[in-house]
N, C-alpha and C positions, 0 to 999 in steps of 0.2 A: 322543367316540371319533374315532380317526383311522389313515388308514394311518401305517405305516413308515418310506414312502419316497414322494417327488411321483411323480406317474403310475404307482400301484401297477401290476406286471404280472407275476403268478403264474406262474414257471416250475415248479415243484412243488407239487404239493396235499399237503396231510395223509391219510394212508394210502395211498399211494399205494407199492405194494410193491414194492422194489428189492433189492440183494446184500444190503442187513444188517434186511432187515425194511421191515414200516412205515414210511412217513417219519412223524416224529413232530410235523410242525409246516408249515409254509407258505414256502414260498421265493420272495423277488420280485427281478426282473432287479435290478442296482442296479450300476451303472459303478463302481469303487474311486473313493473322494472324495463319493459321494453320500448327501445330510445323512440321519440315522438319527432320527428323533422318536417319544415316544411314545404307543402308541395310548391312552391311560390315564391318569388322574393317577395318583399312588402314592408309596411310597417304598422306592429304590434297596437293594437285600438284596443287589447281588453289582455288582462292577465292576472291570475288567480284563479279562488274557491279550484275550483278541479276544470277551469278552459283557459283555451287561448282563443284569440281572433286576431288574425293579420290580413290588411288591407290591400290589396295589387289588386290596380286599373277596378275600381267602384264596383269590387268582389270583397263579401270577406269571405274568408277562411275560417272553419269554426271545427278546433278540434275539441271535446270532449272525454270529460275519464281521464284526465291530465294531474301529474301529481309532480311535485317536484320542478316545479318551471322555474326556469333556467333565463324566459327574458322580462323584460318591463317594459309597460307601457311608455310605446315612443320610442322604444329599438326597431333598428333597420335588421330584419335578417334576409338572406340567400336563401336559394331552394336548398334543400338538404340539410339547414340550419338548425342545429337541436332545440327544443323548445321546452323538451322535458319529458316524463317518462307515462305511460300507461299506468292507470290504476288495475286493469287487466278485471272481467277475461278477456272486453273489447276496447277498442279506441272508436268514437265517435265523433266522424268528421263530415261535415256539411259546405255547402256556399251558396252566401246568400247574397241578393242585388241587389243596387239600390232599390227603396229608400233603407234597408235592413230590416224591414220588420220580420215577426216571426212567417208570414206566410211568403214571403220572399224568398222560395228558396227555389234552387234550381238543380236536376241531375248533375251529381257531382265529375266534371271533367276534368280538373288540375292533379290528380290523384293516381293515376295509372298508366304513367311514361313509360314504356319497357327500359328506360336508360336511368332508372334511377337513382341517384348518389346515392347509398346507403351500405353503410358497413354493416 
């Protein structure tokens, strides 16, 4: 497991209730240009507009504010695997259960290893 981003640092929690509800996932500070990796191995089910989503054990993975992606749908990546870059000032990352709809989502746990690959 790994964070998201080097020097994770949590501007928004999950649930945390704002004008449209819930937040549904976990925001960490992230400069535009800063490398986006994943916390998981898995394989990539969505890529493009500005996200990813990778698949490991009937979790996805849903980064957000993503620019620059780096894999395509139907690549295998490693935890720590670049996926591509922050549109900054946050990265928006969540994970959701099956069946994946929007209200499926759950406190973000793959995200916050102290042993994190990250340069």
């Amino acid at each position: 497991m790994a964070a998201p981003v080097h020097n994770p640092r949590v501007t928004c929690e999950f649930g945390v209730t704002g004008e449209r509800g819930p937040h549904p996932g976990r925001d960490y500070r992230a400069e535009p240009g800063t490398p986006v990796r994943a916390t998981l191995a898995g394989v990539v089910v969505r890529a493009g507009g500005d996200q990813v989503v990778v698949e490991s054990n009937a979790i996805w993975h849903f980064y957000g504010q993503v620019s620059e992606v780096e894999v395509q749908q139907g690549d295998t990546v490693e935890t720590g695997d670049r996926l591509g870059v922050a549109v900054g000032p946050h990265l928006h990352y969540e994970e959701r259960i099956t069946p994946y709809r929007p209200g499926d989502h759950r406190s973000p746990r793959f995200d916050l290893h102290p042993n994190a690959r990250l340069p």
